[in-house]
N, C-alpha and C positions, 0 to 999 in steps of 0.2 A: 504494500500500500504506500508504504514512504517511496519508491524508485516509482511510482505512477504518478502520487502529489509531486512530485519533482518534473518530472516529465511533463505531466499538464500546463505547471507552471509557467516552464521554458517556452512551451510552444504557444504560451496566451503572451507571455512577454514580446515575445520576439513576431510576433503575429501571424506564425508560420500556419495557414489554414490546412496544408497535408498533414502535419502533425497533431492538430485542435482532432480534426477526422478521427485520426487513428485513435487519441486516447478517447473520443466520445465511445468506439468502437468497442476496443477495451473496457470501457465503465460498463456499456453495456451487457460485452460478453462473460466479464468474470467480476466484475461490482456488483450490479443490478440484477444482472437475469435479466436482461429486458433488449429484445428485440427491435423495435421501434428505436431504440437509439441507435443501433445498427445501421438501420435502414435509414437514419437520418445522417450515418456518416458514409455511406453509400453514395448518399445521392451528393451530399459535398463531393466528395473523392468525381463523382461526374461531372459538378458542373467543372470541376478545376481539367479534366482530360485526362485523369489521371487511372486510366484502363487498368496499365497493371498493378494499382495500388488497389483497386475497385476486385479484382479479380482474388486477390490476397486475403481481404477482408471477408468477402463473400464466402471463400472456401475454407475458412477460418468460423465463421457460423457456420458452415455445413457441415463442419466436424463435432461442434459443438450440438447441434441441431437432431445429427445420427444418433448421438452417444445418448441424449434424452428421449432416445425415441420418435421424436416428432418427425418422421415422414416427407409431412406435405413442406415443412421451414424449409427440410435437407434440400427437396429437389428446388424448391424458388431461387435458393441461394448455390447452389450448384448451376443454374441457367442462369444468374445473371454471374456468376464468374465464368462459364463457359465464351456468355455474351461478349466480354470483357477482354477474356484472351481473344477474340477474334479480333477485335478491333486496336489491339495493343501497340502493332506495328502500322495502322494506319494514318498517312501524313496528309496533311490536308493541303488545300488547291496550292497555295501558297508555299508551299517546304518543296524541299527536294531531298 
């Protein structure tokens, strides 16, 4: 719990929004029990483009999600990291 509070902190200081993600991710997965915060550093981790951080997390609650039994969590969060790895190496009109 103290290397998480430390870690949150850093990343609220320094105002690193991939890192805010991850520890919501975190809180969620092994603080809270509570999915919905998952899915709300999911959808961060998207709007930033960040495919394969989005992919990590995702598969990261689907192992979580297995190991509770829950089923239907496993496979939403196994499709959107499958999603996720598709589009990881995709560069947009602009990049080369």
């Amino acid at each position: 719990m103290k290397q998480f509070k430390a870690a949150h902190a850093g990343a609220k200081y320094y105002k690193n929004h991939e890192y805010m993600a991850r520890c919501l991710a975190t809180e969620g997965l092994h603080i809270k029990k509570d999915y919905s915060l998952v899915d709300t550093a999911i959808d961060d981790l998207n709007k930033l483009g960040l495919d394969f951080k989005v992919a990590e997390v995702a598969e990261e609650a689907a192992n979580f999600a297995e190991k509770e039994g829950n089923d239907k969590l496993t496979l939403k969060y196994l499709k959107t990291a499958y999603k996720a790895r598709l589009f990881q190496n995709t560069l947009g009109d602009d990049q080369q």
